[in-house]
N, CA, C and O atoms as a DFTB+ gen file, in Angstrom:
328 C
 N C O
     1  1       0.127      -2.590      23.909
     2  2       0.376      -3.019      22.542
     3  2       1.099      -4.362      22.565
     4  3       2.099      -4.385      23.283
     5  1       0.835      -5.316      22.015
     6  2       1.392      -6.988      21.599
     7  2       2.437      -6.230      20.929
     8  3       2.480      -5.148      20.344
     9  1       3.505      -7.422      21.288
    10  2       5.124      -6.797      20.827
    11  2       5.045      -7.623      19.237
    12  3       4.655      -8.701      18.789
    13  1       5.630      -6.464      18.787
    14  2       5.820      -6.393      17.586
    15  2       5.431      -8.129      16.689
    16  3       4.432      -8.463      16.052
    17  1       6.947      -9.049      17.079
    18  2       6.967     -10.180      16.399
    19  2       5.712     -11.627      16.549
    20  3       5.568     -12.678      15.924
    21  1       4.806     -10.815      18.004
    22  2       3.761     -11.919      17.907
    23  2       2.787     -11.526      17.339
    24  3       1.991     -12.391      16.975
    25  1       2.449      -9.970      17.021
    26  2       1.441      -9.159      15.517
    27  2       1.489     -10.198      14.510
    28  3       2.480     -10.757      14.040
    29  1      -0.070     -10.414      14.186
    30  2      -0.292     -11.175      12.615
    31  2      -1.048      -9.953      11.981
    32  3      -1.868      -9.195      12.497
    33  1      -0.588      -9.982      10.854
    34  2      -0.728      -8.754       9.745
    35  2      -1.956      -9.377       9.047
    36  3      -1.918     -10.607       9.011
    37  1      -3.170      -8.728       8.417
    38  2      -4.529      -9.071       7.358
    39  2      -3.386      -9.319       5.739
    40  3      -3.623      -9.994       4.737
    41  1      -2.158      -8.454       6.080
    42  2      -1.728      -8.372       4.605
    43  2      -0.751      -8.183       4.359
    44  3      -0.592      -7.020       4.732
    45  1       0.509      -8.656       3.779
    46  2       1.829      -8.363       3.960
    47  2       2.265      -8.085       2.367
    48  3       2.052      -8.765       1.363
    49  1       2.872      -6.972       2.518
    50  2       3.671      -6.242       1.309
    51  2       5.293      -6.185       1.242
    52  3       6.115      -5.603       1.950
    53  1       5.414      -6.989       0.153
    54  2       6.982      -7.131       0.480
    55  2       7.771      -6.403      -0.299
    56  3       8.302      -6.968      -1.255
    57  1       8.019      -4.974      -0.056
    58  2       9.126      -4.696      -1.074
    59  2      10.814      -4.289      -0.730
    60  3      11.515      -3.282      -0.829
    61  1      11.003      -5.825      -0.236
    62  2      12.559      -5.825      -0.409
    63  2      12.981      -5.472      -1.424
    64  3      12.359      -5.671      -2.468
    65  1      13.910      -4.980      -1.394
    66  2      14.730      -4.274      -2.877
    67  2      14.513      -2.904      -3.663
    68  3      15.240      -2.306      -4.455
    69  1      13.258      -2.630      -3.158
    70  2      12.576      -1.370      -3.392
    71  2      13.378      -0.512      -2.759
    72  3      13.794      -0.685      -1.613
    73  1      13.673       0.610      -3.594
    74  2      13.995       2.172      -3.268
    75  2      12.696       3.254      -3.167
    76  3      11.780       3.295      -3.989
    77  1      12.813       4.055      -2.066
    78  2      12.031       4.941      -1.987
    79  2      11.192       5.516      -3.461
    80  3      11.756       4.950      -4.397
    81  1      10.314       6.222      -3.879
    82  2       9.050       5.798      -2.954
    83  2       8.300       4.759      -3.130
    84  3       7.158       4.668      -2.678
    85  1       8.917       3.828      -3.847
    86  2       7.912       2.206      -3.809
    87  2       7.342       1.946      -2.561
    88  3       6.126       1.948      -2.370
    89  1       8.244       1.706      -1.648
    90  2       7.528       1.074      -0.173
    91  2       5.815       1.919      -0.142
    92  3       4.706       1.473      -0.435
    93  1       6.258       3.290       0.352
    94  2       5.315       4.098       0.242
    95  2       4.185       4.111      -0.564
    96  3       3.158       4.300       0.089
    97  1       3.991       3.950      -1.977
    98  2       3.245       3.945      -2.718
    99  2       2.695       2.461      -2.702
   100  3       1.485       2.325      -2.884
   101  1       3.596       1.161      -2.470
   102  2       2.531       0.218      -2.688
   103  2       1.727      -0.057      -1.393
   104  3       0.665      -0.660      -1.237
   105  1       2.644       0.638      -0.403
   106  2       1.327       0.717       1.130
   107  2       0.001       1.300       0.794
   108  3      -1.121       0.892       1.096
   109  1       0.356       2.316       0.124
   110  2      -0.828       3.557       0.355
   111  2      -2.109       2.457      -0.726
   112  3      -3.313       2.393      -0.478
   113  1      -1.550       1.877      -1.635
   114  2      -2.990       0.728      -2.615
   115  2      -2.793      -0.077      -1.890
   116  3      -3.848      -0.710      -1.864
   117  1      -2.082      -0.550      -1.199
   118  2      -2.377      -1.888      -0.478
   119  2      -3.612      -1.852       0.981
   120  3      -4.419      -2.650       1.459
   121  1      -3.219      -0.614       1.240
   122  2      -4.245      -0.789       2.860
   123  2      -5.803      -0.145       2.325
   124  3      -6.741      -0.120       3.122
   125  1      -5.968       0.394       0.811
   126  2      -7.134       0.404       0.410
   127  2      -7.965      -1.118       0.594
   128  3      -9.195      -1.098       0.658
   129  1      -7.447      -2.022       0.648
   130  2      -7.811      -3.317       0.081
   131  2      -8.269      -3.844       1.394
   132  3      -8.965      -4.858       1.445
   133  1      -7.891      -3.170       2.492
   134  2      -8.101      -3.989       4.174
   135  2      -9.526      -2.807       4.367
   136  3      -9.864      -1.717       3.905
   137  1     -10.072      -3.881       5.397
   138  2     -11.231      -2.743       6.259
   139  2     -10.672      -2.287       7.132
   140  3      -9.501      -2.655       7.231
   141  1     -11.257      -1.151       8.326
   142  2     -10.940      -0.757       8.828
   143  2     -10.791      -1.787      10.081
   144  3     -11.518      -2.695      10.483
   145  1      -9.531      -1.261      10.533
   146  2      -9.302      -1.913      11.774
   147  2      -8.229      -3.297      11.349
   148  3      -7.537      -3.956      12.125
   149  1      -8.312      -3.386      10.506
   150  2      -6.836      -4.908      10.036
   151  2      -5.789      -4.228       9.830
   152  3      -5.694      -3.009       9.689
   153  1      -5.030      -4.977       9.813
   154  2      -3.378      -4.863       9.859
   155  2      -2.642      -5.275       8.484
   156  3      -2.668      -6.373       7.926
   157  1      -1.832      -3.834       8.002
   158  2      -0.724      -4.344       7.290
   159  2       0.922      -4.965       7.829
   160  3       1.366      -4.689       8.943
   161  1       1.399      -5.510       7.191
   162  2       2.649      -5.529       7.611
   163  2       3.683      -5.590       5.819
   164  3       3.694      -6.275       4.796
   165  1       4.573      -4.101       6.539
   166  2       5.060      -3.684       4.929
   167  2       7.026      -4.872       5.457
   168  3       7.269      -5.189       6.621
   169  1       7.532      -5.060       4.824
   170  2       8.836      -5.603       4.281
   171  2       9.758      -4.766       3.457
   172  3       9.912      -5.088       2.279
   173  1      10.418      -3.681       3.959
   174  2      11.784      -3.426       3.241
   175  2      12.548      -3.317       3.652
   176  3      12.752      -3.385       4.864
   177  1      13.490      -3.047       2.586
   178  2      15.110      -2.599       2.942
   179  2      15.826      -1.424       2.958
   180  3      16.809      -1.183       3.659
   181  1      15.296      -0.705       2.161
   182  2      15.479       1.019       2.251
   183  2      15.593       1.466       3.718
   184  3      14.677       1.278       4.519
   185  1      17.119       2.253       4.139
   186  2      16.694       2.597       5.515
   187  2      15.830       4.004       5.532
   188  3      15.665       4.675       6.551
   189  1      15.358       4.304       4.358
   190  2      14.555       5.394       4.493
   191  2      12.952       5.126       4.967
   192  3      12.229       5.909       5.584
   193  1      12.597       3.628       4.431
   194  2      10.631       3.411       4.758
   195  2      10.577       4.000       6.171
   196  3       9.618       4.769       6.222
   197  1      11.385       3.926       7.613
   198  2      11.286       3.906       8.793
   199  2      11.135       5.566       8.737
   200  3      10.026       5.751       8.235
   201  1      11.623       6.596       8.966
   202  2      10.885       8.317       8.600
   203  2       9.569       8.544       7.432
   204  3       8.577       9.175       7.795
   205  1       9.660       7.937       5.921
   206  2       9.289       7.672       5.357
   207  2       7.307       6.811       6.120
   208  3       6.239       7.403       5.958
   209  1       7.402       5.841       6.632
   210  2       6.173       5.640       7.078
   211  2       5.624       6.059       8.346
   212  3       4.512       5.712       8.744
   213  1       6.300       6.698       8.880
   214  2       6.026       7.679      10.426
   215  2       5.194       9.030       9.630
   216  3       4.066       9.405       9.948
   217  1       5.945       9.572       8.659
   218  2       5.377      10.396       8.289
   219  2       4.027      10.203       7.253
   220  3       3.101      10.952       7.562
   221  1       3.822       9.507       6.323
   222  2       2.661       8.753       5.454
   223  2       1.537       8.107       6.884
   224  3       0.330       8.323       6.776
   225  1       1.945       7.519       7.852
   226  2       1.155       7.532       8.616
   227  2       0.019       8.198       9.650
   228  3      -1.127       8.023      10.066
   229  1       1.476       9.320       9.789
   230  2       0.714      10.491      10.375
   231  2      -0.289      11.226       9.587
   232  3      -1.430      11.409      10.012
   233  1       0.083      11.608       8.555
   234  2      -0.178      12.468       7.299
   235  2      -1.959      11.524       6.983
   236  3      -3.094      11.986       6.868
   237  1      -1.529      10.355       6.945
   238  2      -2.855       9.510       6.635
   239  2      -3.822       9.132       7.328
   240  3      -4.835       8.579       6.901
   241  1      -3.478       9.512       8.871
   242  2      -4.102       9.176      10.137
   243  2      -4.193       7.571      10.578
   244  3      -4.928       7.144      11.469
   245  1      -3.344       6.823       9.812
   246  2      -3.669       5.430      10.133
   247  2      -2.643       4.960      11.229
   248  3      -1.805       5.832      11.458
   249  1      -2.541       4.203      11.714
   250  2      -2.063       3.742      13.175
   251  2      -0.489       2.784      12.850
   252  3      -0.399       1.636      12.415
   253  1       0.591       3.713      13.232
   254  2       1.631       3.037      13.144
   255  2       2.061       2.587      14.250
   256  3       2.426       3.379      15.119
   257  1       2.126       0.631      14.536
   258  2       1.970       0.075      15.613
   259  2       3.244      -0.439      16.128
   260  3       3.536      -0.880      17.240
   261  1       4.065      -0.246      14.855
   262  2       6.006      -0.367      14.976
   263  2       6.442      -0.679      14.161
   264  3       5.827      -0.985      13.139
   265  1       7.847      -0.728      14.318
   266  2       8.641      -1.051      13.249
   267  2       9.819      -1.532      13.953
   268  3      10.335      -0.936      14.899
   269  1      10.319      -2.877      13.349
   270  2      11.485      -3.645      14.247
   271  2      12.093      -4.138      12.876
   272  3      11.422      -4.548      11.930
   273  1      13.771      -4.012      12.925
   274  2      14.761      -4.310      12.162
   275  2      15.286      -5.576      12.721
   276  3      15.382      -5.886      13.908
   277  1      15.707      -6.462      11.349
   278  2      16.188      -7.942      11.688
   279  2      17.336      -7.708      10.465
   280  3      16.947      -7.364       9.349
   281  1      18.342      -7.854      10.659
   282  2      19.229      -7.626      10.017
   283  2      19.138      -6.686       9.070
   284  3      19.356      -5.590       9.588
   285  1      18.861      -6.578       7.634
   286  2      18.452      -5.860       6.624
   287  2      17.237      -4.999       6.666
   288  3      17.220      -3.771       6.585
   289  1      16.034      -5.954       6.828
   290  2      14.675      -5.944       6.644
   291  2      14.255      -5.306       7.702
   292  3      14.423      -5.592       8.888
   293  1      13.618      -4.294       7.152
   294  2      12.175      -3.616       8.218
   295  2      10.829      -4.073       8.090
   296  3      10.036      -4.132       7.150
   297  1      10.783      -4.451       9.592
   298  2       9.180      -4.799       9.626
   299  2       8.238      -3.698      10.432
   300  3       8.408      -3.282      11.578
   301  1       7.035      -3.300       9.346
   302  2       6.065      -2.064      10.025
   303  2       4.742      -3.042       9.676
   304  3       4.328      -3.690       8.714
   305  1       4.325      -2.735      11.103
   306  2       2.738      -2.669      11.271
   307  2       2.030      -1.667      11.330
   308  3       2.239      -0.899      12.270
   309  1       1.079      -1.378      10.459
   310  2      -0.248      -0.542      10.010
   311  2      -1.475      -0.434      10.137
   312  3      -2.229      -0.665       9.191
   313  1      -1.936      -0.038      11.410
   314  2      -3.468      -0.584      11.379
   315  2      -4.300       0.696      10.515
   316  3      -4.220       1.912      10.691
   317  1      -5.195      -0.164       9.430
   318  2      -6.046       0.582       8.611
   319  2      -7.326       1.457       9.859
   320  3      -8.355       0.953      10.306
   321  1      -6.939       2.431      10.051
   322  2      -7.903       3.527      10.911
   323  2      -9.149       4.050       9.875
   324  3     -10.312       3.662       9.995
   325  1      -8.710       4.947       8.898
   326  2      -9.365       5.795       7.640
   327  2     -10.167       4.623       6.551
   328  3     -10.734       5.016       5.531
């Protein structure tokens, strides 16, 4: 797997500031919009998205490729599988 910060995302969703379940819900319409096989990359701050998209991932079968914290902000990569 390419480490995390050299991943380029098809689509980036930013919901800094968002409280649970925003992150979640604007992933789940957002990776409708990719074909299979591209990459999201979601943006929050909630320390909940990180359990929160392990589980929506699993649950969805789509490919969670990581998630790396930079001060505040979580960064997850998503590859659209389904």
């Amino acid at each position: 797997m390419p480490e995390l910060s050299a991943a380029v995302a098809d689509l980036v969703v930013d919901c800094t500031g968002l409280a649970c379940p925003l992150p979640v819900v604007k992933t789940a319409q957002a990776i409708k919009n990719l074909a299979r096989g591209q990459v999201l990359e979601l943006l929050a701050t909630d320390p909940g998205v990180e359990p929160d998209m392990r589980a929506w991932s699993s649950r969805t079968g789509n490919d969670l490729l990581g998630i790396d914290k930079q001060a505040d902000v979580f960064r997850i990569l998503i590859r659209r599988v389904k």
